[in-house]
C-alpha positions as a Markdown table, in Angstrom:
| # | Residue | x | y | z |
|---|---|---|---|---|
| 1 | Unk | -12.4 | -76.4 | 145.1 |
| 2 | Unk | -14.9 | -74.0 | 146.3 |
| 3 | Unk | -15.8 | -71.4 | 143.7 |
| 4 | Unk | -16.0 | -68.0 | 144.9 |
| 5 | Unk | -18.2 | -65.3 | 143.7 |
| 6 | Unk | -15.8 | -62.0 | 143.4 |
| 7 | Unk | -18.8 | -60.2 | 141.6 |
| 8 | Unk | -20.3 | -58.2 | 144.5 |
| 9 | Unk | -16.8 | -57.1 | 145.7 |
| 10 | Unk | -16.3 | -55.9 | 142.0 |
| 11 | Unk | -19.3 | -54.3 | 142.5 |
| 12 | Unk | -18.7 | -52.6 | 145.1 |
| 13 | Unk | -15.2 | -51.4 | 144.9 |
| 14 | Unk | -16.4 | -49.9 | 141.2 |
| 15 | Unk | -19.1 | -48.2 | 143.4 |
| 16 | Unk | -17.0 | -47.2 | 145.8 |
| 17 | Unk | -14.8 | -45.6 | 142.9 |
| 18 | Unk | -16.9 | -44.0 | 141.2 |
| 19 | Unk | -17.9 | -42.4 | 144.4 |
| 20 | Unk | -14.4 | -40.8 | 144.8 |
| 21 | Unk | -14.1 | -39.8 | 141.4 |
| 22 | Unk | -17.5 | -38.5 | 142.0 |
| 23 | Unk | -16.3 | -36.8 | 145.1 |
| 24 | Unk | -13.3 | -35.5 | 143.7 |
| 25 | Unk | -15.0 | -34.0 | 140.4 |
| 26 | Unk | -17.4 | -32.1 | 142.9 |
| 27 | Unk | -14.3 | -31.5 | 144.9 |
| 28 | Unk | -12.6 | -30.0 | 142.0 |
| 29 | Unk | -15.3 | -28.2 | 140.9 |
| 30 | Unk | -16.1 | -26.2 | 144.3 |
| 31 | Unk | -12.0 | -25.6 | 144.0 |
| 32 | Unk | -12.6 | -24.1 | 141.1 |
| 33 | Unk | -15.5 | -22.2 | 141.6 |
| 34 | Unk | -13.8 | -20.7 | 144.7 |
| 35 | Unk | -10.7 | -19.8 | 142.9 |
| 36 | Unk | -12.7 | -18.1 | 139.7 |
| 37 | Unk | -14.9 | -16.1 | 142.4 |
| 38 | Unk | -11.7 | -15.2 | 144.3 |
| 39 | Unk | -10.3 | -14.0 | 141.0 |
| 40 | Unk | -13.1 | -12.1 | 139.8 |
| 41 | Unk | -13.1 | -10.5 | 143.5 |
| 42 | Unk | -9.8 | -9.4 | 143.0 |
| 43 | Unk | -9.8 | -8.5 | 139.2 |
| 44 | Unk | -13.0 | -6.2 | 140.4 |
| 45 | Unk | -11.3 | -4.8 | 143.0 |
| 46 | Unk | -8.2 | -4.4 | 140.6 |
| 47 | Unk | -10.8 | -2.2 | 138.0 |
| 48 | Unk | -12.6 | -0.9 | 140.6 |
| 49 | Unk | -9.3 | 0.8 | 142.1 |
| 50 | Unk | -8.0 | 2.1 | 138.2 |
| 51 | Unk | -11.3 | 3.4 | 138.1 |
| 52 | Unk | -10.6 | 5.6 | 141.0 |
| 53 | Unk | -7.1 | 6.9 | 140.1 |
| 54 | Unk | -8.6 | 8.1 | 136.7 |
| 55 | Unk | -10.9 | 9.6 | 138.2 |
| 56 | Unk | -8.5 | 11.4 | 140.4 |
| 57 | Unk | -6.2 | 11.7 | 137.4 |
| 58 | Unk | -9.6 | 13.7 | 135.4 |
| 59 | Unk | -9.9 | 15.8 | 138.7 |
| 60 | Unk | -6.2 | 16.7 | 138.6 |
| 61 | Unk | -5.6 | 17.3 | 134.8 |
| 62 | Unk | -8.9 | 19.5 | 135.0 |
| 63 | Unk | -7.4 | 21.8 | 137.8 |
| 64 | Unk | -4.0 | 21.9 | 135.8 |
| 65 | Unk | -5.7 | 22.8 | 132.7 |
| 66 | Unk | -7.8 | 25.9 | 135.0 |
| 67 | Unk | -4.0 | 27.1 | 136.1 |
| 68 | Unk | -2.4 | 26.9 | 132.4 |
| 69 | Unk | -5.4 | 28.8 | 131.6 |
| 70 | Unk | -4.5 | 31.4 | 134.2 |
| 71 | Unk | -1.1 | 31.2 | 133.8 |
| 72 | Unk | -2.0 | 32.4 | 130.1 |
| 73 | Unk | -4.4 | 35.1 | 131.1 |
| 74 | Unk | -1.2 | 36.3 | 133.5 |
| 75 | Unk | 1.1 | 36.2 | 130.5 |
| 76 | Unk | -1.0 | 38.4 | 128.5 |
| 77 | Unk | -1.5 | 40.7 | 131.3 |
| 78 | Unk | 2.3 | 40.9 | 132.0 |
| 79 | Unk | 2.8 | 41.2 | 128.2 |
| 80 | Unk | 0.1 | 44.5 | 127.8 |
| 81 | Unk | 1.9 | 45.5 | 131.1 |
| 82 | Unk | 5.1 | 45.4 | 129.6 |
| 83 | Unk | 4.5 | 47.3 | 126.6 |
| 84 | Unk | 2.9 | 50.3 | 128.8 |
| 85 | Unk | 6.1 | 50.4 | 130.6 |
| 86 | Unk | 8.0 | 50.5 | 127.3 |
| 87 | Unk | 5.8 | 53.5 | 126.1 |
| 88 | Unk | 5.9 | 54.9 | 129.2 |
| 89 | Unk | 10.0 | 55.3 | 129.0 |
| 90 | Unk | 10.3 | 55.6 | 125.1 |
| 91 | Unk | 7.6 | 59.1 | 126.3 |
| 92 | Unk | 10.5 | 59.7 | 129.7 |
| 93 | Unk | 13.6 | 59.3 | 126.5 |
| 94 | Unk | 11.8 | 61.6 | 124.5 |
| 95 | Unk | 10.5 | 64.1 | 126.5 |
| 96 | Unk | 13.9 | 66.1 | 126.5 |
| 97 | Unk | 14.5 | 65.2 | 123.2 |
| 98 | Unk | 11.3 | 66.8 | 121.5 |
| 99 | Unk | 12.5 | 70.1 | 123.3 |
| 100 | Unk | 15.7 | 69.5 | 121.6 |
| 101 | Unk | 14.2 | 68.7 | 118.5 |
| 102 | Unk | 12.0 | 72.0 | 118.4 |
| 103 | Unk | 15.6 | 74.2 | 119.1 |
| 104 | Unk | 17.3 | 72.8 | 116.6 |
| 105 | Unk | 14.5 | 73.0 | 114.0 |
| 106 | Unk | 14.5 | 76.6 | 114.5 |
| 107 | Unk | 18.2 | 77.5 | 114.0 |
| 108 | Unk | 18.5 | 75.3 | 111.1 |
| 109 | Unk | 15.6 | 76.9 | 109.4 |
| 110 | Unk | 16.5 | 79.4 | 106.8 |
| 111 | Unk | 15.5 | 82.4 | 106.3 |
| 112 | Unk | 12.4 | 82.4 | 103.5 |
| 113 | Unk | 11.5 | 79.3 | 104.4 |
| 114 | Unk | 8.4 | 78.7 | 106.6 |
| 115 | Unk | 6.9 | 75.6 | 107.9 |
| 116 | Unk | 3.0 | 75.3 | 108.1 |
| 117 | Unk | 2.3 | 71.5 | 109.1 |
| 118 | Unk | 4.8 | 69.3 | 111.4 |
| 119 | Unk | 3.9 | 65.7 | 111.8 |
| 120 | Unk | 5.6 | 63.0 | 114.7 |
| 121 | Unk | 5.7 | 59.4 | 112.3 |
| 122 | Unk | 7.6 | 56.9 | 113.8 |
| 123 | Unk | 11.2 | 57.6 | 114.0 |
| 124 | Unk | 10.8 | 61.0 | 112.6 |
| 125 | Unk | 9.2 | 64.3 | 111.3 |
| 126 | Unk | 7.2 | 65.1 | 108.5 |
| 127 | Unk | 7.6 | 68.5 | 107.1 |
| 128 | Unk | 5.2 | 70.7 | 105.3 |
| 129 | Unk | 5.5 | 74.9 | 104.8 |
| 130 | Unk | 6.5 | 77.2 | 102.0 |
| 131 | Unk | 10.0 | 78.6 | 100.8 |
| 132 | Unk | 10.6 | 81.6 | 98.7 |
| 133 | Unk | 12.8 | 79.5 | 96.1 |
| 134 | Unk | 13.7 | 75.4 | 95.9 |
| 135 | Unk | 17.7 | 76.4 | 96.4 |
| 136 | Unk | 16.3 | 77.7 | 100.1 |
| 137 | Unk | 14.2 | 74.4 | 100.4 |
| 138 | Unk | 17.9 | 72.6 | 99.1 |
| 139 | Unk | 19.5 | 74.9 | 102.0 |
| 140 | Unk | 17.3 | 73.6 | 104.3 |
| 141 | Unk | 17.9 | 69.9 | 103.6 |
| 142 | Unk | 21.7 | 70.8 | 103.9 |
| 143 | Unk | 21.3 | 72.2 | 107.0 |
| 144 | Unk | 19.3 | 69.3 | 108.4 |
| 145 | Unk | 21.7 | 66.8 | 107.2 |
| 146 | Unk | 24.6 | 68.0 | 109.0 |
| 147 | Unk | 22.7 | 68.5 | 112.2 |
| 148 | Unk | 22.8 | 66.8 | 115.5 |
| 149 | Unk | 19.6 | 65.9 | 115.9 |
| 150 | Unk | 18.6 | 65.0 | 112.3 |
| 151 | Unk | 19.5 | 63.1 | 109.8 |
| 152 | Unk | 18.3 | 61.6 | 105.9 |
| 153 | Unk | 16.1 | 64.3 | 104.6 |
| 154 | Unk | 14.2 | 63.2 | 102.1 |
| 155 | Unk | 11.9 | 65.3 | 99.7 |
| 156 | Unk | 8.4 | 64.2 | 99.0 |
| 157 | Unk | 6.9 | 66.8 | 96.4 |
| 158 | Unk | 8.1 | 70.2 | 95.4 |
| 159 | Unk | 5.9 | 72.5 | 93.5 |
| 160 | Unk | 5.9 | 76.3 | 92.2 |
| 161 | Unk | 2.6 | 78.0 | 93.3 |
| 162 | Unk | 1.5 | 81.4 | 93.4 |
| 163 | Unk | 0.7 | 83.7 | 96.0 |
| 164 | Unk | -2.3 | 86.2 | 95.7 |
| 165 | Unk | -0.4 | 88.7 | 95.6 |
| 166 | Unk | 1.6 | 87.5 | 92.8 |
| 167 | Unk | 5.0 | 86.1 | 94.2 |
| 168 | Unk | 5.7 | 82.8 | 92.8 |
| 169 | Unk | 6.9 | 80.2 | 96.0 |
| 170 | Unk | 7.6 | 76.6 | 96.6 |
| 171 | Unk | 5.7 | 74.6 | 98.8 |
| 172 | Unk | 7.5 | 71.3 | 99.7 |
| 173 | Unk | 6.8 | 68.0 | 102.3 |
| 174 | Unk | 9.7 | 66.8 | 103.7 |
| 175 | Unk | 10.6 | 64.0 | 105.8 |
| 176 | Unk | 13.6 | 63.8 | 108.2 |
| 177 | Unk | 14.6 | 60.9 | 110.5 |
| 178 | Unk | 15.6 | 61.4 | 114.6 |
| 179 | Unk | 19.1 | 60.9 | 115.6 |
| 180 | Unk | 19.0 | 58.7 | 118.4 |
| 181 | Unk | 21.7 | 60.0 | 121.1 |
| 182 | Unk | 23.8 | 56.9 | 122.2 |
| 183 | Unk | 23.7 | 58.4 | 125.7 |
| 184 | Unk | 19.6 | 58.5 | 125.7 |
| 185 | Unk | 19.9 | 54.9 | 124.1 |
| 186 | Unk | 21.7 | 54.0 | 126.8 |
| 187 | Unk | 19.6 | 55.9 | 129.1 |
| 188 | Unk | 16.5 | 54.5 | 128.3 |
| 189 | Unk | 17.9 | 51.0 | 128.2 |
| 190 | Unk | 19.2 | 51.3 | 131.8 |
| 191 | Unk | 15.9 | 52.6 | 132.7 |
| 192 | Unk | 13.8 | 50.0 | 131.4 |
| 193 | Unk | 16.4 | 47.3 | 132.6 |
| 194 | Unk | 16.3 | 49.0 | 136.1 |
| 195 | Unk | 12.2 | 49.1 | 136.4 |
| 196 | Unk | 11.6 | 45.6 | 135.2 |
| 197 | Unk | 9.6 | 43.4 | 137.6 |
């Protein structure tokens, strides 16, 4: 029998595989190159695109902060505004009622008793003057009590002085609270309710 040399078709088929493989590897390796540079495309486009809405996002929340800072400066406007109105129709309630307050003064006053200083506090009067005795300054608070426009007198100081020409008097300080009419309470609450913006 003829012996047959296989070794140069070994030789060649191994060549001829390793070529493939070769080819394939550098086949692979393109395949991958192309799919990393396609994913890095799109991961950059991806970044590149959040990059944009924040920055839209910045540009938004900056003009949003500019409008809550107006909307603040427009709430402390409307507040100062408010409190003029308020003033202005606790000064419309009152305006009668000081006239009142003045009337009735003068009729309750005794006789012997004489006011020199009359002070507006708050919610009411403070008194100063002279009587000719503390029962007439007593009288006085009595009479102020059961008023209509008046109400809790209360007595600050009391003392005996002398006058130059001898005669002994009191001089007192006073304070008296307003009585709030419910029809100017309800007055003034319909006025400021009816003028609100």
């Amino acid at each position: 029998m003829t012996r047959l040399n296989l070794m140069p078709w070994r030789e060649i088929r191994q060549k001829e595989l390793d070529r493939q493989v070769l080819t394939a590897a550098v086949g692979a390796w393109v395949v991958m190159a192309a799919i990393v540079g396609l994913a890095y495309i799109h991961v950059s486009a991806l970044i590149d695109n959040q990059v944009r809405r924040n920055d839209y996002m910045k540009t938004e929340i900056n003009k949003l902060n500019e409008q809550i800072a107006e909307i603040g400066r427009l709430k402390q406007k409307k507040a100062g505004l408010i409190a003029r109105m308020k003033v202005i129709f606790q000064l419309q309630a009152d305006r009668s009622q000081i006239v009142h307050m003045f009337d009735e003064l003068v009729r309750k006053l005794p006789e012997g008793v004489y006011i020199t200083t009359l002070r507006q506090k708050g919610g009411g009067l403070r008194l100063v003057g002279y009587a000719q005795s503390n029962a007439r300054v007593s009288a006085f608070m009595r009479s102020l009590e059961k008023s209509d426009w008046f109400q809790l007198p209360s007595l600050d100081i009391i003392n005996i002085t002398d006058k130059r020409d001898g005669d002994r008097v009191s001089k007192f300080s006073l304070q008296v609270k307003r009585k709030v009419k419910k029809e100017e309470k309800n007055k003034s609450k319909k006025t400021a309710k009816g003028k609100k913006p």
